[in-house]
C-alpha positions in Angstrom: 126.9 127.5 135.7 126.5 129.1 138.7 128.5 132.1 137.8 126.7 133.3 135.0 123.4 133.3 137.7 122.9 136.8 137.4 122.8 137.2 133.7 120.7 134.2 133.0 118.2 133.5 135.7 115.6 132.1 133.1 117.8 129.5 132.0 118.6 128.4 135.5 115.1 127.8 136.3 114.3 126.0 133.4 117.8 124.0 133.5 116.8 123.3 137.5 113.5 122.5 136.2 114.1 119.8 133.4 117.0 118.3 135.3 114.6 118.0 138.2 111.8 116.3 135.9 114.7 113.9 134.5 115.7 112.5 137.8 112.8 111.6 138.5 112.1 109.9 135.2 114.5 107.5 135.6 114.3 106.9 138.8 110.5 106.1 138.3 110.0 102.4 137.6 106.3 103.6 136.8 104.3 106.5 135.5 102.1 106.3 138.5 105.3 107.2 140.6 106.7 109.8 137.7 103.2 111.3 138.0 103.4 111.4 141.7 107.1 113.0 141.2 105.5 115.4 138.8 103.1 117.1 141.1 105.1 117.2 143.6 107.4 119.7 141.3 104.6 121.6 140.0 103.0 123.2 143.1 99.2 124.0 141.8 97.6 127.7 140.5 94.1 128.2 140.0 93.0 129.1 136.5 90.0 128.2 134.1 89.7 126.6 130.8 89.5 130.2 129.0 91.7 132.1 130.9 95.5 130.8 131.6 97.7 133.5 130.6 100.9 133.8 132.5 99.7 130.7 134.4 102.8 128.6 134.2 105.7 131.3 133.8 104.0 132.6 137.0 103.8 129.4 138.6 107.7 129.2 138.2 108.6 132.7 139.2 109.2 133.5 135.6 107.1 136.1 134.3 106.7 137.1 130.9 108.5 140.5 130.1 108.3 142.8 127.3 107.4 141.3 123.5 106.3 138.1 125.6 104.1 139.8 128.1 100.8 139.5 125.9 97.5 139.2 127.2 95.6 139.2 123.8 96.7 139.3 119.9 94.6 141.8 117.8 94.2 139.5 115.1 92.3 136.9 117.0 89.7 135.9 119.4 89.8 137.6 122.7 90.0 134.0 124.6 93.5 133.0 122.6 96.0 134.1 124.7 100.0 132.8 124.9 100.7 129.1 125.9 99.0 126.4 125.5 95.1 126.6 124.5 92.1 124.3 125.7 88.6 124.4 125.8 86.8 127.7 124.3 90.2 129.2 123.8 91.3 126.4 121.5 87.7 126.5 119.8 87.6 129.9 119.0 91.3 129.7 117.4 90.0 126.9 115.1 86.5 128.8 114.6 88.5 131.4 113.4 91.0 129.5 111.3 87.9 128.3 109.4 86.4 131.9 109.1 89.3 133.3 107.5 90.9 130.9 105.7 94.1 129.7 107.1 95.5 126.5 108.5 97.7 125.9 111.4 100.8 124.0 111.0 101.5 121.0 113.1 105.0 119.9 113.6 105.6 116.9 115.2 108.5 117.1 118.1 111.0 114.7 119.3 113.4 116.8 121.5 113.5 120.3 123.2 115.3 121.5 120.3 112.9 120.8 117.7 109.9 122.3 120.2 112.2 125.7 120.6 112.7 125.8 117.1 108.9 125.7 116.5 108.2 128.0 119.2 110.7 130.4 117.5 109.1 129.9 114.3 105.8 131.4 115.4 107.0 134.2 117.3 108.8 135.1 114.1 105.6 135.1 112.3 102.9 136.5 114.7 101.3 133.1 114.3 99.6 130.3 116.3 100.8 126.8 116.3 100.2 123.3 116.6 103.3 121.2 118.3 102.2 117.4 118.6 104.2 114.4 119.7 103.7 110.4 118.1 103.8 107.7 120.7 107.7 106.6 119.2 108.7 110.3 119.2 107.5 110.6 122.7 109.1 107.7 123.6 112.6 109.3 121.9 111.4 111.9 124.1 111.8 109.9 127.3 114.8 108.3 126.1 115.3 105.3 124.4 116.7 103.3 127.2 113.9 103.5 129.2 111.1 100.4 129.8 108.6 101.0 126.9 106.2 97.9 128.8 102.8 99.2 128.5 103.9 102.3 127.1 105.5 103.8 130.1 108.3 105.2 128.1 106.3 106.9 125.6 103.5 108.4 128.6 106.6 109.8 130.4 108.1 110.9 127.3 105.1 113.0 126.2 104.4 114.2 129.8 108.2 115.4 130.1 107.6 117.2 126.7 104.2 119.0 127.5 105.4 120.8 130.6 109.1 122.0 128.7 106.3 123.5 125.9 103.9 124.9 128.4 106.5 126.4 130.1 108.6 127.8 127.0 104.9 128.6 125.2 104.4 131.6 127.1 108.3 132.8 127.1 107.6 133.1 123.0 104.5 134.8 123.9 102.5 132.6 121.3 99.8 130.5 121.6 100.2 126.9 121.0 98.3 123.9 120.3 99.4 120.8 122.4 98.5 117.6 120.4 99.4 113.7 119.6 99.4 112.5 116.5 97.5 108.8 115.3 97.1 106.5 118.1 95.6 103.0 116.5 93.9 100.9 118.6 97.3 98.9 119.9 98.4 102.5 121.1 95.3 103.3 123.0 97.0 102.7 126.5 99.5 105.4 125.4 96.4 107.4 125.1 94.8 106.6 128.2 97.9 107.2 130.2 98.6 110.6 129.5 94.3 111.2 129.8 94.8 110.1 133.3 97.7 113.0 133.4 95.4 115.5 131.8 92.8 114.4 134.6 95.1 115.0 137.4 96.4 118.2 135.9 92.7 119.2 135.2 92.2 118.7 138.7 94.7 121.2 139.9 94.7 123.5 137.2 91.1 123.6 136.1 92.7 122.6 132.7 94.1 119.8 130.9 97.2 119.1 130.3 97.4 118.3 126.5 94.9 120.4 124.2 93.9 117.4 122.5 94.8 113.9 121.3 94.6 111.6 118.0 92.3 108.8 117.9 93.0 106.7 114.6 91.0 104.0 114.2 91.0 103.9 110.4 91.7 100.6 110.0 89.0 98.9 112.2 85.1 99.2 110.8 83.6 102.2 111.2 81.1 101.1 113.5 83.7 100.4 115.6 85.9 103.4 115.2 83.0 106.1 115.7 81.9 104.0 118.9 85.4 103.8 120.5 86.1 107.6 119.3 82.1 109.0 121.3 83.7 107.3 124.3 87.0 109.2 124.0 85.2 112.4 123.4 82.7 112.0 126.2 86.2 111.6 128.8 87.9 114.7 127.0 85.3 116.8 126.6 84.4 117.5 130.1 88.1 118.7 130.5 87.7 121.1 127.4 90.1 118.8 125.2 89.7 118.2 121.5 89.4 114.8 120.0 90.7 114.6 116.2 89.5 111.3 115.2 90.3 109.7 111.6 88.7 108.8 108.8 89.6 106.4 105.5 93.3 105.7 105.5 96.1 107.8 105.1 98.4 107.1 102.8 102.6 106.6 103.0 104.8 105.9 105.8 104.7 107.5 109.2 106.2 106.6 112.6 106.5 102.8 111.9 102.9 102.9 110.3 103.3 101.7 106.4 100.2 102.5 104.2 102.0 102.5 101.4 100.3 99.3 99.9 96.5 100.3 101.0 93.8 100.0 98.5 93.1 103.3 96.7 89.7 103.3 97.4 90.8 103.9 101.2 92.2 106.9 100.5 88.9 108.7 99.6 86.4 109.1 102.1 82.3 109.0 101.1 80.7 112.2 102.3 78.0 109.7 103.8 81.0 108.5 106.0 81.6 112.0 107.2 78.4 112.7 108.3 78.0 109.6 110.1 80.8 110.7 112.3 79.3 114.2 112.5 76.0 112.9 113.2 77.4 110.8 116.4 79.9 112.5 117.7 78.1 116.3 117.7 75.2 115.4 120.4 78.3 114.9 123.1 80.3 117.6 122.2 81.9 120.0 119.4 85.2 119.6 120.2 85.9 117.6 117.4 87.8 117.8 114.3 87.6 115.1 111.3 90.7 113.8 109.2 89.2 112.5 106.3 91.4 111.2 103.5 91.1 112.7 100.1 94.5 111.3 99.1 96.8 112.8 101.0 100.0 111.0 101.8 102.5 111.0 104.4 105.9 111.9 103.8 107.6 114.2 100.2 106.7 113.0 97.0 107.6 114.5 93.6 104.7 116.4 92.3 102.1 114.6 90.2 103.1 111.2 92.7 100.2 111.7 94.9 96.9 112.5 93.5 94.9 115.2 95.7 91.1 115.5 96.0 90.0 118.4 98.1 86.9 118.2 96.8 85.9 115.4 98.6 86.1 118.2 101.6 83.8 120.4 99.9 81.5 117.7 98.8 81.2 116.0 102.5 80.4 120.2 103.5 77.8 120.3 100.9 76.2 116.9 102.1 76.1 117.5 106.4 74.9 121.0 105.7 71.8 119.7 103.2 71.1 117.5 106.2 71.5 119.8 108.6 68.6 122.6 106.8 68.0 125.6 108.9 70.7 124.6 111.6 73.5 124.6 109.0 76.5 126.9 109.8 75.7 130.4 107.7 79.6 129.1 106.2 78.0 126.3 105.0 80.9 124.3 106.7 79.8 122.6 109.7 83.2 120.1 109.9 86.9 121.4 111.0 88.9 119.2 108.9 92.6 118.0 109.3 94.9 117.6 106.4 97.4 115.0 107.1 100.4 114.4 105.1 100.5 118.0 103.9 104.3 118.2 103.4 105.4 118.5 99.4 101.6 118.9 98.8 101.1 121.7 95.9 100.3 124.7 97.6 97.1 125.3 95.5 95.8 121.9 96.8 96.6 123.2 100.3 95.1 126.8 99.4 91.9 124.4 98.2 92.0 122.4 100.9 91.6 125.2 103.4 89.1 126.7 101.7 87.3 123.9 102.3 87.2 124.3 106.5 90.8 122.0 106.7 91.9 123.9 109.8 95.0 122.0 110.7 
């Protein structure tokens, strides 16, 4: 390896870099300890929630260089920049997904591999993206062999995986999205583990780690789910993180999660639902975004298999903004919706769906 120093410095410091982070994975009988490890690899820069670029390719004596070496994208906001997005940054992206009609993609990651291929993948399109992990792909992440009590595993899993994309993020040049996926309320110390990351990050950084996380309390009453989710949002949103929080059941099979057999009714959500959780969760903060199910499913389907009804979207708009009178958005769409499940979905649905303020 050492031989071809010259020619491939970049790859040494990130080789150093994840074999560094992987040592001290497994020899971390904790994430307290793997955190401790962690900080002591990452020496702190100063930054701010709207302003990061270069701030980890810096950091690691890597600077971007030509395509990479962006600042700005004339397309969007001034605040997007490349890497990973947070606070006004990551609203303004979404504010402008809404505006204009288009949806980011969210891939969900399980190795290096999969998060260069994505990265890849935008740079080839000029586009922004989202790249989330699951609490069992995080733990894949890790490594299977690892202690998965209290979901140490899966935290250092997803930890490991958000510094290989913040530090490969700005190498594409393209500005990224770092997410979970749906985190029922059995998973919530997942959750709360890589918050306390976020925090300690937050407090070196002046950012957090993640951009956001997945609360998905769909199966528990709603009561419970929008109380649960206002105390999650007051934590993130002082950080600048988003909170996606869902609502009604998605359907299909995802990550060990089997909805297959759920009533149909769950797979609808009432517009009065929606604007319950708008209603609650605005006063903290509006770094929110709703999944609300209008029959989307997870996993491919045949075509006519799964029975779409984006106009639940556009119904639940209609309703907030009536409520809302003169402080309704001029869009008439005061919700960022998420479209789970959008994978074999007919594209006009999608198309529909968008049009209706579905931003992820």
């Amino acid at each position: 390896f050492q031989k071809f120093t010259a020619d491939f410095t970049k790859m040494k410091v990130c080789a150093s870099l994840t074999m560094a982070v992987a040592t001290i994975a497994i020899a971390s009988k904790n994430v307290r300890a793997f955190s401790v490890a962690l900080n002591k690899v990452f020496v702190p820069v100063k930054s701010s929630l709207n302003s990061n670029v270069g701030g980890m390719s810096e950091e690691l004596g890597i600077p971007c260089e030509e395509e990479c070496a962006l600042e700005a994208y004339p397309n969007l906001p001034a605040s997007v920049h490349p890497g990973v997005l947070s606070g006004q940054a990551m609203l303004d992206l979404l504010e402008d997904a809404k505006t204009k009609g288009y949806a980011i993609p969210a891939v969900n990651c399980v190795t290096s591999s999969s998060i260069n291929a994505c990265l890849e993948a935008a740079r080839k399109n000029d586009a922004p993206i989202i790249i989330q992990f699951s609490s069992g792909g995080s733990q894949f992440y890790g490594g299977k062999s690892l202690d998965n009590t209290n979901y140490a595993a899966a935290i250092a899993g997803a930890v490991s995986g958000a510094f290989h994309v913040r530090t490969m993020a700005e190498q594409y040049g393209v500005p990224v999205i770092l997410h979970t996926d749906h985190c029922a309320k059995k998973l919530l110390p997942w959750i709360d583990g890589l918050l306390d990351a976020s925090e300690r990050y937050f407090k070196k950084h002046g950012e957090p780690l993640f951009s956001s996380h997945m609360i998905d309390l769909s199966e528990e009453p709603i009561e419970e789910n929008i109380d649960i989710c206002k105390d999650y949002l007051k934590r993130m949103s002082t950080m600048g993180m988003i909170l996606e929080m869902e609502l009604g059941i998605t359907g299909g099979e995802e990550d060990g999660v089997n909805n297959e057999d759920v009533d149909i009714e769950d797979l609808y959500s009432k517009p009065e639902e929606i604007y319950q959780v708008y209603e609650e969760l605005s006063p903290i903060s509006p770094l929110f975004t709703i999944a609300a199910a209008f029959g989307n499913v997870h996993g491919v389907y045949s075509p006519g298999n799964v029975r779409l009804e984006p106009k639940i979207l556009s119904r639940a708009q209609a309703y907030i903004s009536d409520k809302l009178g003169n402080n309704a958005p001029a869009d008439k769409k005061p919700v960022m919706f998420v479209f789970h499940g959008g994978s074999g979905s007919d594209v006009s649905d999608i198309q529909e769906a968008i049009g209706y303020g579905v931003v992820k």
